[in-house]
C-alpha positions as CSV (number, residue, x, y, z in Angstrom):
1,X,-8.2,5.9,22.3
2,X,-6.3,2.4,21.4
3,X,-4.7,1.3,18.3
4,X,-7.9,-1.1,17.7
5,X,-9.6,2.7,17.5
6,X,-7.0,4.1,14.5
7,X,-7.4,0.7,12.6
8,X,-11.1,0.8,12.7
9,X,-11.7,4.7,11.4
10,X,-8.2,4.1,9.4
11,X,-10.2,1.3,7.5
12,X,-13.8,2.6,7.3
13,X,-13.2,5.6,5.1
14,X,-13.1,4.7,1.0
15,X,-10.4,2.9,-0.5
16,X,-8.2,2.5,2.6
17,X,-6.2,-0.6,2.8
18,X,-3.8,-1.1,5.9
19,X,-0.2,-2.5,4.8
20,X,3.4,-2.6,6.1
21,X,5.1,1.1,5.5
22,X,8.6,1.5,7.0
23,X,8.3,-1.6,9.1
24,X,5.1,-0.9,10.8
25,X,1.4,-0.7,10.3
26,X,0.3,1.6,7.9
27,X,-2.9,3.2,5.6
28,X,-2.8,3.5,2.3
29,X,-5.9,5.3,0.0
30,X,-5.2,4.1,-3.6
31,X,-1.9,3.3,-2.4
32,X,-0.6,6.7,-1.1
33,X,-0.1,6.9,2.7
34,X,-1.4,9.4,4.5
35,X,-1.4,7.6,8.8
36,X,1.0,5.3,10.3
37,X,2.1,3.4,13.4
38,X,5.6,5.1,14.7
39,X,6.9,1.8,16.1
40,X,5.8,-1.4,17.6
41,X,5.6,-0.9,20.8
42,X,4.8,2.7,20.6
43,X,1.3,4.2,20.9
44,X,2.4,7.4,18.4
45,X,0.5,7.8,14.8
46,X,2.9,9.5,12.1
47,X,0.2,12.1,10.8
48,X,0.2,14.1,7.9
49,X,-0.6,18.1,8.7
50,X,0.3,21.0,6.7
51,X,3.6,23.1,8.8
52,X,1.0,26.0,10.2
53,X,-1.2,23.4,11.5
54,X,1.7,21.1,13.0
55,X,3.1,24.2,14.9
56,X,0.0,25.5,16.4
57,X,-0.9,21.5,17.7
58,X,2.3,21.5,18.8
59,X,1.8,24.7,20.7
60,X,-1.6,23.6,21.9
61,X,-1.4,20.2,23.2
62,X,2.5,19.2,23.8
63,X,1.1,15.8,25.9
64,X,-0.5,14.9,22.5
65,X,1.1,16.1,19.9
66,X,5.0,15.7,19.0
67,X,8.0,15.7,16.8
68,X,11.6,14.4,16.9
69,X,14.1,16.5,14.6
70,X,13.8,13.5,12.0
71,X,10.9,15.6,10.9
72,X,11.7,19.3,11.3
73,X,10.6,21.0,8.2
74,X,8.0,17.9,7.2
75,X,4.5,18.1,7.5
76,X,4.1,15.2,9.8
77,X,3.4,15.3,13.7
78,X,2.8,12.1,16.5
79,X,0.0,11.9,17.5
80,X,0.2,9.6,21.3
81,X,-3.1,8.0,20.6
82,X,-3.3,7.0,24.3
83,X,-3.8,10.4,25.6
84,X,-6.4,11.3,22.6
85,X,-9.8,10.8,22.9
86,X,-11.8,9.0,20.0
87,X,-13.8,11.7,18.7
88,X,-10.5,13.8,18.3
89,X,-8.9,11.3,16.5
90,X,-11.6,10.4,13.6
91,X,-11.3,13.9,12.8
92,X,-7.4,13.4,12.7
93,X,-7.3,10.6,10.8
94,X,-10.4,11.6,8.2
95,X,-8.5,14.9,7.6
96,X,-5.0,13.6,7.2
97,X,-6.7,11.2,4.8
98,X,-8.5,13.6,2.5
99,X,-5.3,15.7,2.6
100,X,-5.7,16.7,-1.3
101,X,-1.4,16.2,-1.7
102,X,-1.8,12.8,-0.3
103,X,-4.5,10.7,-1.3
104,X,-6.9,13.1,-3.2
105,X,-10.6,11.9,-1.4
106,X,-12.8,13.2,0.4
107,X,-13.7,13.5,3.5
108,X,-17.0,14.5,2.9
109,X,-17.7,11.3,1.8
110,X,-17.3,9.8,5.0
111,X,-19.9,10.6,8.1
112,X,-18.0,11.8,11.4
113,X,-20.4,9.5,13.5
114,X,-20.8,6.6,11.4
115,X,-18.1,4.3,11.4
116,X,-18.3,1.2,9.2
117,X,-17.4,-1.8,11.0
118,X,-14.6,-3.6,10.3
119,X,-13.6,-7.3,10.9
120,X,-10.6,-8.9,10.4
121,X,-8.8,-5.8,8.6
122,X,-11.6,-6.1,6.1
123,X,-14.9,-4.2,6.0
124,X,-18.0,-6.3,6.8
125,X,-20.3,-6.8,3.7
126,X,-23.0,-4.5,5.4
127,X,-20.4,-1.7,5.6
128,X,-19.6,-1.9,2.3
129,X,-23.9,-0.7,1.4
């Protein structure tokens, strides 16, 4: 997957807008983050998990998933988006989205294999039907 991937799913679920957050591209529902960019030249995602589910992808899939010590204890894990295929990460990014403690939506609302499309940062206006 590419970053051009995470911005398009980031933006096509309800409510998401994409802003700065710690210096680097970020997603916001109703202005609660819940996905960012780890750096600017890094292909990582900051992901919200709960701490059973960030162990056992750790556990699973070390060439994906990560951690530095910075977030021992915090249910967050990086994601290396390069190494992660797309399907994989819509259902990371829908589910770290509808985390209830974050943003509160849900990811129900959203279909797995439809993805609005998305120009410019903006939904298109037939996206938005």
């Amino acid at each position: 997957a590419t970053m051009d991937d995470v911005r398009r799913i980031a933006l096509s679920l309800p409510e998401t807008t994409e802003e700065l957050w710690y210096g680097t591209p970020g997603f916001k529902v109703r202005g609660k983050g819940f996905l960012r960019v780890k750096g600017e030249t890094d292909d990582r995602l900051v992901v919200s998990r709960d701490l059973g589910e960030k162990e056992a992808l750790l556990r699973a899939a070390p060439e994906t998933f990560s951690t530095t010590p910075h977030y021992d204890g915090h249910p967050i894990v990086l994601v290396d988006v390069s190494v992660t295929d797309v399907d994989e990460l819509r259902e990371l990014i829908v589910e770290s989205g509808a985390s209830g403690h974050r943003t509160g939506y849900d990811k129900r609302s959203t279909s797995g294999s439809e993805v609005p499309q998305v120009m410019n940062g903006q939904q298109s206006a037939a996206a938005q039907r």
